[in-house]
PDB file of N, CA, C and O in Angstrom:
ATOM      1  N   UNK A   1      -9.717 -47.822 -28.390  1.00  0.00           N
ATOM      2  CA  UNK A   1     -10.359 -46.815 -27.594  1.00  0.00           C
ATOM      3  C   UNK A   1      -9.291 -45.870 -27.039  1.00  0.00           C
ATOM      4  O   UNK A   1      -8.358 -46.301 -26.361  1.00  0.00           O
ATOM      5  N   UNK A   2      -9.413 -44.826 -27.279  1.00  0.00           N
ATOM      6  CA  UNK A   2      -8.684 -43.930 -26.585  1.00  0.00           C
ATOM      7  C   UNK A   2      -8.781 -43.717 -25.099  1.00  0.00           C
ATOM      8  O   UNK A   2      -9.758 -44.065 -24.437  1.00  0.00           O
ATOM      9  N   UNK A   3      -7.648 -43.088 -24.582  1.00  0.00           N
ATOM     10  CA  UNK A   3      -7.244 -42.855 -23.127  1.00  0.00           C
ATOM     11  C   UNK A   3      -8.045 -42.286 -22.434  1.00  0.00           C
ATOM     12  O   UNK A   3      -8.411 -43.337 -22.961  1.00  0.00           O
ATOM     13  N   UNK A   4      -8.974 -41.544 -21.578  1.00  0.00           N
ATOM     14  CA  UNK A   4      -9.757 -40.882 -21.122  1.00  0.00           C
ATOM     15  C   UNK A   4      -9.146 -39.835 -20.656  1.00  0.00           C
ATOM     16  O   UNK A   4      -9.666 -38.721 -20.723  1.00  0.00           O
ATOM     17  N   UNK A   5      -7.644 -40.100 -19.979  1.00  0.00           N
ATOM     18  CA  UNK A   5      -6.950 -39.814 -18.974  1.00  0.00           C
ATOM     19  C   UNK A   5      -5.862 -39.298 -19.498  1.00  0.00           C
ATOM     20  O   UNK A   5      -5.029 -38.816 -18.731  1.00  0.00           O
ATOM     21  N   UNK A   6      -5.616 -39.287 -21.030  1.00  0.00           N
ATOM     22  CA  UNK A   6      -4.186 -38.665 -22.215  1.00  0.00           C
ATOM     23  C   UNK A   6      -4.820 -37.445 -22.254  1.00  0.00           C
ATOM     24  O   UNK A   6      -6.037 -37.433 -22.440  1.00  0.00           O
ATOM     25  N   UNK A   7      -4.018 -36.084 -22.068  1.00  0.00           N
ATOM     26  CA  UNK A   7      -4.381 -35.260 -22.781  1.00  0.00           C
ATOM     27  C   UNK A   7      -3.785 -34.633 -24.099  1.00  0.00           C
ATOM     28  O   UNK A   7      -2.731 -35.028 -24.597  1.00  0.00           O
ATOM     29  N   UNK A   8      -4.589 -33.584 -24.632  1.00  0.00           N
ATOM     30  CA  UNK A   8      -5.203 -33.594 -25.606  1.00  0.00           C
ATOM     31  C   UNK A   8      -3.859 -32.268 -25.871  1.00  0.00           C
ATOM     32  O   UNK A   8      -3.553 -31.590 -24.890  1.00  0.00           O
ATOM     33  N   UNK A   9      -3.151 -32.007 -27.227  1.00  0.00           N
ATOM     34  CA  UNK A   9      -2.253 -31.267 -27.185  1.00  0.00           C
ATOM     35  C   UNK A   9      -2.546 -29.611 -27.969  1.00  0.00           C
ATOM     36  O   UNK A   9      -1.986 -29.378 -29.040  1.00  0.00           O
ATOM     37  N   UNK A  10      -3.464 -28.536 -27.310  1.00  0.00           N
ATOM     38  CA  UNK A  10      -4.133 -27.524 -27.805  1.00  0.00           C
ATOM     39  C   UNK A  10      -3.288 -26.433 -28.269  1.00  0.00           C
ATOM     40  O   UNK A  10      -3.769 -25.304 -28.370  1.00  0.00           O
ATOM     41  N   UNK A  11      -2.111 -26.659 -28.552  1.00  0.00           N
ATOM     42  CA  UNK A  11      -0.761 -25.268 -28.937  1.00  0.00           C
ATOM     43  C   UNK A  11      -1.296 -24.929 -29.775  1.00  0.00           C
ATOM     44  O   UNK A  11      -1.800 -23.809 -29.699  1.00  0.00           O
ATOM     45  N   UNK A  12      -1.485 -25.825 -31.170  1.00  0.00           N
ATOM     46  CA  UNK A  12      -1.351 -25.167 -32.458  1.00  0.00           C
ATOM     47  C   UNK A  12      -2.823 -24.606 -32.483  1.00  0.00           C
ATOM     48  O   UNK A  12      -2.943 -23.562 -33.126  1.00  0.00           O
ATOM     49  N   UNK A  13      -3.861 -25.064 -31.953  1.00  0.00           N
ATOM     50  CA  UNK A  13      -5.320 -24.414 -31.564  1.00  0.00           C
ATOM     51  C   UNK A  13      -4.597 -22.591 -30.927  1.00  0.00           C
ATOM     52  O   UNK A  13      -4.551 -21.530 -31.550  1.00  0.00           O
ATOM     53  N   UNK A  14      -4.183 -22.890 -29.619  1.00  0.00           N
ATOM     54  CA  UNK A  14      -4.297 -21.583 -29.314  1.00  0.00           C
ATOM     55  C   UNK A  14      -3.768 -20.658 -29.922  1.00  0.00           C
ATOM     56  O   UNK A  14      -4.283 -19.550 -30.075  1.00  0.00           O
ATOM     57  N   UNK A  15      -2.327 -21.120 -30.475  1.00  0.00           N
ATOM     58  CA  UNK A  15      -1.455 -19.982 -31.104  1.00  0.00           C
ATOM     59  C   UNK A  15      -2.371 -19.629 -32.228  1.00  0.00           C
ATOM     60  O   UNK A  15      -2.123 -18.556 -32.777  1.00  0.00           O
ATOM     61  N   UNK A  16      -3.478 -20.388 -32.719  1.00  0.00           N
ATOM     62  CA  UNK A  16      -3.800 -19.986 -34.287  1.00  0.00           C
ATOM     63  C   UNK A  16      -4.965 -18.831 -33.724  1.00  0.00           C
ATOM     64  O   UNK A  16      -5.137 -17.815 -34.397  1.00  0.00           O
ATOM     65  N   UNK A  17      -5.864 -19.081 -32.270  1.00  0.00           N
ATOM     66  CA  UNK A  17      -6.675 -17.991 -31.866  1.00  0.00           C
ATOM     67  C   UNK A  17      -5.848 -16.478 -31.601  1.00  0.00           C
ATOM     68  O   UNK A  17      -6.387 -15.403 -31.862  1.00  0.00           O
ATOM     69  N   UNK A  18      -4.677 -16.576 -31.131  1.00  0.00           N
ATOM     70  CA  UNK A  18      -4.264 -15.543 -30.453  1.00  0.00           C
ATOM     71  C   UNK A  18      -3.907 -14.967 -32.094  1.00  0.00           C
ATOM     72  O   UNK A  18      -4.720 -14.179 -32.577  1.00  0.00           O
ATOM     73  N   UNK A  19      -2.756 -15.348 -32.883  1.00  0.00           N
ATOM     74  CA  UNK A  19      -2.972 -14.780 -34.104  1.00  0.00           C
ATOM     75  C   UNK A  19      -4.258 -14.066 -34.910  1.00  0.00           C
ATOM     76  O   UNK A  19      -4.125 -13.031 -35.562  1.00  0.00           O
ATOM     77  N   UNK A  20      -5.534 -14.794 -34.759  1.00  0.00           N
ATOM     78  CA  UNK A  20      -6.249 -14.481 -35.340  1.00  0.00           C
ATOM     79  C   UNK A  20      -7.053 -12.652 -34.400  1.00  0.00           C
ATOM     80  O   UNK A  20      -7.665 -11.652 -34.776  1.00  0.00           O
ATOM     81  N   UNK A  21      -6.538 -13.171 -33.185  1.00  0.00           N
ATOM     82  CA  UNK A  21      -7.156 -12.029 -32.348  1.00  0.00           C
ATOM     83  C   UNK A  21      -6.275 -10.802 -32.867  1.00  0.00           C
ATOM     84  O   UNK A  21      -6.894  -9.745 -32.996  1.00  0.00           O
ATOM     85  N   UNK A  22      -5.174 -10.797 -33.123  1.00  0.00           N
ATOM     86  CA  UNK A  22      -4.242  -9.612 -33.074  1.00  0.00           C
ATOM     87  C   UNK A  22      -4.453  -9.523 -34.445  1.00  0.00           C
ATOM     88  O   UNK A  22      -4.662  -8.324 -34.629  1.00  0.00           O
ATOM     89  N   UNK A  23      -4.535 -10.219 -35.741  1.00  0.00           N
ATOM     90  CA  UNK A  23      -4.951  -9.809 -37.012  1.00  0.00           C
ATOM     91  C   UNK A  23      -6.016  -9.119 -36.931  1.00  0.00           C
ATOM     92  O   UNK A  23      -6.176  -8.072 -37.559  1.00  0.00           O
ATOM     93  N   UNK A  24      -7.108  -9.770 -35.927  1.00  0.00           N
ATOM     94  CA  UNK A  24      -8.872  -8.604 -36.189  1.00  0.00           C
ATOM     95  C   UNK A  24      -8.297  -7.339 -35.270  1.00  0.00           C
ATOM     96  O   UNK A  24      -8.329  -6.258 -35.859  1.00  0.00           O
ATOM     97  N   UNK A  25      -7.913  -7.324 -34.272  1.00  0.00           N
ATOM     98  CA  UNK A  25      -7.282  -5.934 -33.616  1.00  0.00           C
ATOM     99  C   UNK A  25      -6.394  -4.930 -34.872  1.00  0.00           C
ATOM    100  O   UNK A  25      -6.433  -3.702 -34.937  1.00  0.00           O
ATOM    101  N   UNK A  26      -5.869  -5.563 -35.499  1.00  0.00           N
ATOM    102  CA  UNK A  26      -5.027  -4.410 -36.412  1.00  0.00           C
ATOM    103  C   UNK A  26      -5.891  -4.489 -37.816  1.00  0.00           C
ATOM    104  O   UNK A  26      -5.565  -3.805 -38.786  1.00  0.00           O
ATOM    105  N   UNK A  27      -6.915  -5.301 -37.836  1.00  0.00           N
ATOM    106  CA  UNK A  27      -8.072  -4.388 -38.969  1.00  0.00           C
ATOM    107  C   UNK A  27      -8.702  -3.440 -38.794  1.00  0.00           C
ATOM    108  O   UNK A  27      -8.997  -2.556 -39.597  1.00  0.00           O
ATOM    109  N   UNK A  28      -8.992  -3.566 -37.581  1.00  0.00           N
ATOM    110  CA  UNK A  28     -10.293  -2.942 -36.788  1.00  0.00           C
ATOM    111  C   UNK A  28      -9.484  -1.823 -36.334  1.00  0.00           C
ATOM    112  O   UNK A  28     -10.152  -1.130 -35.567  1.00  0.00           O
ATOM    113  N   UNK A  29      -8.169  -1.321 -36.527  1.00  0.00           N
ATOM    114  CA  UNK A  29      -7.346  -0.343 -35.758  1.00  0.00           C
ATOM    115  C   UNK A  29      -7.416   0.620 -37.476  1.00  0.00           C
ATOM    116  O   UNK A  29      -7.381   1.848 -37.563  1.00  0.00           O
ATOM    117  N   UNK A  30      -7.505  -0.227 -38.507  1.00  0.00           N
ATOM    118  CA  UNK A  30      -7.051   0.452 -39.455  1.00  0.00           C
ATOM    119  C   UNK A  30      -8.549   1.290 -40.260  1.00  0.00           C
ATOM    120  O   UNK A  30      -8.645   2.433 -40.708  1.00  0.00           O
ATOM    121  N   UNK A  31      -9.569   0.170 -40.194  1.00  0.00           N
ATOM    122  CA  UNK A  31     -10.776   0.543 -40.482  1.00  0.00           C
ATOM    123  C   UNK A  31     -11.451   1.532 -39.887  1.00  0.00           C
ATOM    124  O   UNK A  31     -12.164   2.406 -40.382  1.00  0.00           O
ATOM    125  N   UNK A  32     -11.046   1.225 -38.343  1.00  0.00           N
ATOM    126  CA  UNK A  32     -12.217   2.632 -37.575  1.00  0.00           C
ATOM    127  C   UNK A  32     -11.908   3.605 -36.868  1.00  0.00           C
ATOM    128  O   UNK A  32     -12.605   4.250 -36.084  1.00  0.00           O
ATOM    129  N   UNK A  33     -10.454   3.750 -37.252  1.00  0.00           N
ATOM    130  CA  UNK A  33     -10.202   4.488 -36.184  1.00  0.00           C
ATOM    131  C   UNK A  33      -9.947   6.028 -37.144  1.00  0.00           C
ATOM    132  O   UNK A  33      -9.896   5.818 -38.356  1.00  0.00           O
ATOM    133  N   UNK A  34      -9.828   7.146 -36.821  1.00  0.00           N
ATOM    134  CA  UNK A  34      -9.366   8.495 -37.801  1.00  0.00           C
ATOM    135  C   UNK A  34      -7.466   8.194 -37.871  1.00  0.00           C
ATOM    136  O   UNK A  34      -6.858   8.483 -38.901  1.00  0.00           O
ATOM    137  N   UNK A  35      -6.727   7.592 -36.634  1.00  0.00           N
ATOM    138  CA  UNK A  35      -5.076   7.279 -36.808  1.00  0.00           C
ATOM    139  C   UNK A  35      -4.830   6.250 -38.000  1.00  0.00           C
ATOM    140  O   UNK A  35      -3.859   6.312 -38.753  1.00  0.00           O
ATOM    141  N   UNK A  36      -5.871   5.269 -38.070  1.00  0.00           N
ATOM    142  CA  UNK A  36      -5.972   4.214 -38.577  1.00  0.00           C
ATOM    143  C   UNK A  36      -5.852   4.464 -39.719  1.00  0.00           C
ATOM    144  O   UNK A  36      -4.927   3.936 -40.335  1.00  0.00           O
ATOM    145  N   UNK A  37      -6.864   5.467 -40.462  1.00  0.00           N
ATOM    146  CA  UNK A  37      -7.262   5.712 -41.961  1.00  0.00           C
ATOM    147  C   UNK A  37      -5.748   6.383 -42.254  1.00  0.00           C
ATOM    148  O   UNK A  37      -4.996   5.933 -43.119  1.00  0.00           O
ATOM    149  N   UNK A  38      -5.382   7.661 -41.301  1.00  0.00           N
ATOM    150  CA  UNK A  38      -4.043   8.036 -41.986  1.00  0.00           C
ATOM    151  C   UNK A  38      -2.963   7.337 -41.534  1.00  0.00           C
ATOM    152  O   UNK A  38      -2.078   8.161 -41.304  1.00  0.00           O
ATOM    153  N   UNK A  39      -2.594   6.245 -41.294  1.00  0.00           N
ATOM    154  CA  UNK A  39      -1.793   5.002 -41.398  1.00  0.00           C
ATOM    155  C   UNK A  39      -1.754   4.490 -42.532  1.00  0.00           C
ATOM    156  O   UNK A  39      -0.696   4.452 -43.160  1.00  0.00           O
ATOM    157  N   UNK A  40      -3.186   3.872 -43.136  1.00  0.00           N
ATOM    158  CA  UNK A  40      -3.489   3.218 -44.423  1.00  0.00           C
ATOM    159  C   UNK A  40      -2.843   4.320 -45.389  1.00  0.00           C
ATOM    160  O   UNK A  40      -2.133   3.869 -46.288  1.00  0.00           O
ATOM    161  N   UNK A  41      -3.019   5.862 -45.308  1.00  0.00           N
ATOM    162  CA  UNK A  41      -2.914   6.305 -46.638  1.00  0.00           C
ATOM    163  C   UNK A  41      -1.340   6.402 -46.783  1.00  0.00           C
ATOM    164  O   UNK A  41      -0.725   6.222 -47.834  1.00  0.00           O
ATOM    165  N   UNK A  42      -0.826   6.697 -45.632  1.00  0.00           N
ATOM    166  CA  UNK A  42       0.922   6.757 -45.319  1.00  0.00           C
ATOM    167  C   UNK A  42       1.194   5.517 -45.900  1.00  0.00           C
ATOM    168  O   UNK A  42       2.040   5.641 -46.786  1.00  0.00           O
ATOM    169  N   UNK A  43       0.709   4.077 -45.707  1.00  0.00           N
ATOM    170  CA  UNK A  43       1.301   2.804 -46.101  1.00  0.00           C
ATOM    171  C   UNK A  43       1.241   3.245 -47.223  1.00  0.00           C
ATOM    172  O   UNK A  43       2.336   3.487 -47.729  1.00  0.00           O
ATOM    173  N   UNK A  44      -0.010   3.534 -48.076  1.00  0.00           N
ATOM    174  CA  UNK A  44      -0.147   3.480 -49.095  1.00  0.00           C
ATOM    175  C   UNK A  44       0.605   4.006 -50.188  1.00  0.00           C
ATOM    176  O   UNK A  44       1.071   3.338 -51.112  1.00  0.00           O
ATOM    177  N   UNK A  45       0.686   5.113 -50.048  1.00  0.00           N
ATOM    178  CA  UNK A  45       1.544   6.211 -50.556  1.00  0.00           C
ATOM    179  C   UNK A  45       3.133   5.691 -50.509  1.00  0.00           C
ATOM    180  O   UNK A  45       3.793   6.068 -51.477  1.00  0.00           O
ATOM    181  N   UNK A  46       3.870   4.846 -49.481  1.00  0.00           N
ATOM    182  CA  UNK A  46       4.715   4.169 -49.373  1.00  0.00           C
ATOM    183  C   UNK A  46       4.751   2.965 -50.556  1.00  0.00           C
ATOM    184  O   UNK A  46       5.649   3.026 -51.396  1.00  0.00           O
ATOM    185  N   UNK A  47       3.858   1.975 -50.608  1.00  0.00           N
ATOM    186  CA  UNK A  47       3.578   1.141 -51.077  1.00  0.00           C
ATOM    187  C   UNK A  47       3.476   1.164 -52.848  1.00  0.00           C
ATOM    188  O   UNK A  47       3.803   0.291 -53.653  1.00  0.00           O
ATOM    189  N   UNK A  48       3.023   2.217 -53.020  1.00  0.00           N
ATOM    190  CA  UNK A  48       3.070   3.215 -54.617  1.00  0.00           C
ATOM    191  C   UNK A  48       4.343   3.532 -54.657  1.00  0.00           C
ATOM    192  O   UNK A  48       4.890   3.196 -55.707  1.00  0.00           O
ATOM    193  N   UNK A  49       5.098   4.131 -53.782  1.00  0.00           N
ATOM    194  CA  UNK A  49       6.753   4.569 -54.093  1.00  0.00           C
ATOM    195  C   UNK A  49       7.660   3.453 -54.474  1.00  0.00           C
ATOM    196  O   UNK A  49       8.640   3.556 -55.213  1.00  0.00           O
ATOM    197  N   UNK A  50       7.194   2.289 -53.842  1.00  0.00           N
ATOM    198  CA  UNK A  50       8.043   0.885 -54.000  1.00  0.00           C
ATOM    199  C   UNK A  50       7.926   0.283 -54.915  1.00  0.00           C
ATOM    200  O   UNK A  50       8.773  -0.498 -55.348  1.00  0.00           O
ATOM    201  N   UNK A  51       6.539   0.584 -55.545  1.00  0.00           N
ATOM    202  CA  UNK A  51       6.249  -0.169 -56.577  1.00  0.00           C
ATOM    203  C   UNK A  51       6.456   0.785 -57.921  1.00  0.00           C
ATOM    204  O   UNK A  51       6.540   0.535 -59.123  1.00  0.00           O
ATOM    205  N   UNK A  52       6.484   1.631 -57.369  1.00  0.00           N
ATOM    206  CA  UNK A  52       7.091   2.478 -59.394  1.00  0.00           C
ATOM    207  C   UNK A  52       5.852   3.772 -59.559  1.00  0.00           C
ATOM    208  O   UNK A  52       6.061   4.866 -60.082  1.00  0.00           O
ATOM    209  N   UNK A  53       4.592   3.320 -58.984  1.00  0.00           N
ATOM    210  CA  UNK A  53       3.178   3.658 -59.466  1.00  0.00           C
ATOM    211  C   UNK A  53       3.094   5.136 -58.994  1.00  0.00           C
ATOM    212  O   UNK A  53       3.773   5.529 -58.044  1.00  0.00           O
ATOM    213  N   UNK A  54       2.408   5.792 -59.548  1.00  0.00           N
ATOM    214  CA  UNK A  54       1.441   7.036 -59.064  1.00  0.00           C
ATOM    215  C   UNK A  54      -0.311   6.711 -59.413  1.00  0.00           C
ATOM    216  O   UNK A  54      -0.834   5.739 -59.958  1.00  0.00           O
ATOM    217  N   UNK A  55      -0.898   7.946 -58.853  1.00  0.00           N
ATOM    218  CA  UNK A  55      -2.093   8.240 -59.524  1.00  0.00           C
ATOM    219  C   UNK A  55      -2.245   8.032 -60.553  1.00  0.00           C
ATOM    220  O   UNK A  55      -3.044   7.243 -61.059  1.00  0.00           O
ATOM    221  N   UNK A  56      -1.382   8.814 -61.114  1.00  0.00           N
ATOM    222  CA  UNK A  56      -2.170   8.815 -62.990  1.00  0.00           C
ATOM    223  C   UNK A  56      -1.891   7.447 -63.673  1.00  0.00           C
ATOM    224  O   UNK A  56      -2.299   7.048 -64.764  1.00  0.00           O
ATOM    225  N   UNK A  57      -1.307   6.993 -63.005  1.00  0.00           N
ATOM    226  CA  UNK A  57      -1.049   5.517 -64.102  1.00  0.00           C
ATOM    227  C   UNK A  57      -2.308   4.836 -63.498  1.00  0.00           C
ATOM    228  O   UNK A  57      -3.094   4.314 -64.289  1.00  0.00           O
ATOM    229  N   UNK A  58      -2.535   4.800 -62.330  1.00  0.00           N
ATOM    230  CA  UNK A  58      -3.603   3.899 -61.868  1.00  0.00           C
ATOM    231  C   UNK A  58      -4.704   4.356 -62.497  1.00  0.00           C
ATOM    232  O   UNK A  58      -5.430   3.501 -63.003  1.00  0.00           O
ATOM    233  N   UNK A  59      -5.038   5.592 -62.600  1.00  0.00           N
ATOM    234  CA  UNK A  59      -6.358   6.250 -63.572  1.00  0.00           C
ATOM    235  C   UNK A  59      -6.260   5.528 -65.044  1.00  0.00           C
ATOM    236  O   UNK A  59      -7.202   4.969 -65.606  1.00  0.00           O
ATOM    237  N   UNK A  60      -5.093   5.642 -65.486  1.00  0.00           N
ATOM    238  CA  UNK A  60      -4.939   5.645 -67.049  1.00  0.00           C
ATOM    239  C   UNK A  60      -5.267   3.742 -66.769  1.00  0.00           C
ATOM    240  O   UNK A  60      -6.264   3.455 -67.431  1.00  0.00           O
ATOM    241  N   UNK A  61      -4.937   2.990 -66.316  1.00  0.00           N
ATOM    242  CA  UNK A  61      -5.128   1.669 -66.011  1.00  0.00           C
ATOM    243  C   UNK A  61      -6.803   1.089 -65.955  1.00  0.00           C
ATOM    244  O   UNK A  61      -7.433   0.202 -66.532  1.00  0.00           O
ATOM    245  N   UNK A  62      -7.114   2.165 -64.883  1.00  0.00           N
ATOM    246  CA  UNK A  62      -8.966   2.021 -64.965  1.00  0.00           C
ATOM    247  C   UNK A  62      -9.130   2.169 -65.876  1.00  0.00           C
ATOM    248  O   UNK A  62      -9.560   1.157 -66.428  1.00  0.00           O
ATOM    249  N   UNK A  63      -8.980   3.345 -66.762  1.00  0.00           N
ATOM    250  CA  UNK A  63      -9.927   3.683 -67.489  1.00  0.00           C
ATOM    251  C   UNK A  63      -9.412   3.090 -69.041  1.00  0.00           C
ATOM    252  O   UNK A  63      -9.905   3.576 -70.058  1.00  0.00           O
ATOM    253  N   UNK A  64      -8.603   2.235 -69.098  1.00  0.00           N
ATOM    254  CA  UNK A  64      -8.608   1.440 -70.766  1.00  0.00           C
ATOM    255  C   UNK A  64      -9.798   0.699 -71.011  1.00  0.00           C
ATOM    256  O   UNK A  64     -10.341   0.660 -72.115  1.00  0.00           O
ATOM    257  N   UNK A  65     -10.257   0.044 -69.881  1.00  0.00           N
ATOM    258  CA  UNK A  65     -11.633  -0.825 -70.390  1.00  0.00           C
ATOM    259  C   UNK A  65     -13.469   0.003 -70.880  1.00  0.00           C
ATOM    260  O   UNK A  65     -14.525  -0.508 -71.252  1.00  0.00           O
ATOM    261  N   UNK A  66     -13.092   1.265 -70.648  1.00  0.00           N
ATOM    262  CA  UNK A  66     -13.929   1.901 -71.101  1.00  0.00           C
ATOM    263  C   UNK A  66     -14.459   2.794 -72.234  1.00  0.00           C
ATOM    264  O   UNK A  66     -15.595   3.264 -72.170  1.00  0.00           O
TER     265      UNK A  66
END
């Protein structure tokens, strides 16, 4: 039988809420806001430079299966 009177050790509980709070805060910053959307396209456009990519390759990529 357990202790009545031991408590119970809630860190890895809270740290995993507070993470999860500040992950939905910076979706919800990126999804609804008008700063948000041109954040996403700045990452984005970043994110294409790093990786090699433009537009037209991503077009030419869609459109082989058709």
């Amino acid at each position: 039988m357990k202790n009545p009177l031991e408590k119970n050790d809630h860190k890895i509980l809270i740290a995993g809420v507070i993470i999860g709070a500040v992950a939905a805060g910076a979706a919800a910053y990126l999804l609804l806001t008008e700063d948000g959307a041109e954040l996403r396209k700045q990452l984005s456009a970043q994110l294409e430079k790093f990786l090699g990519r433009d537009a037209q390759e991503d077009e030419a990529i869609a459109n082989e299966g058709k």
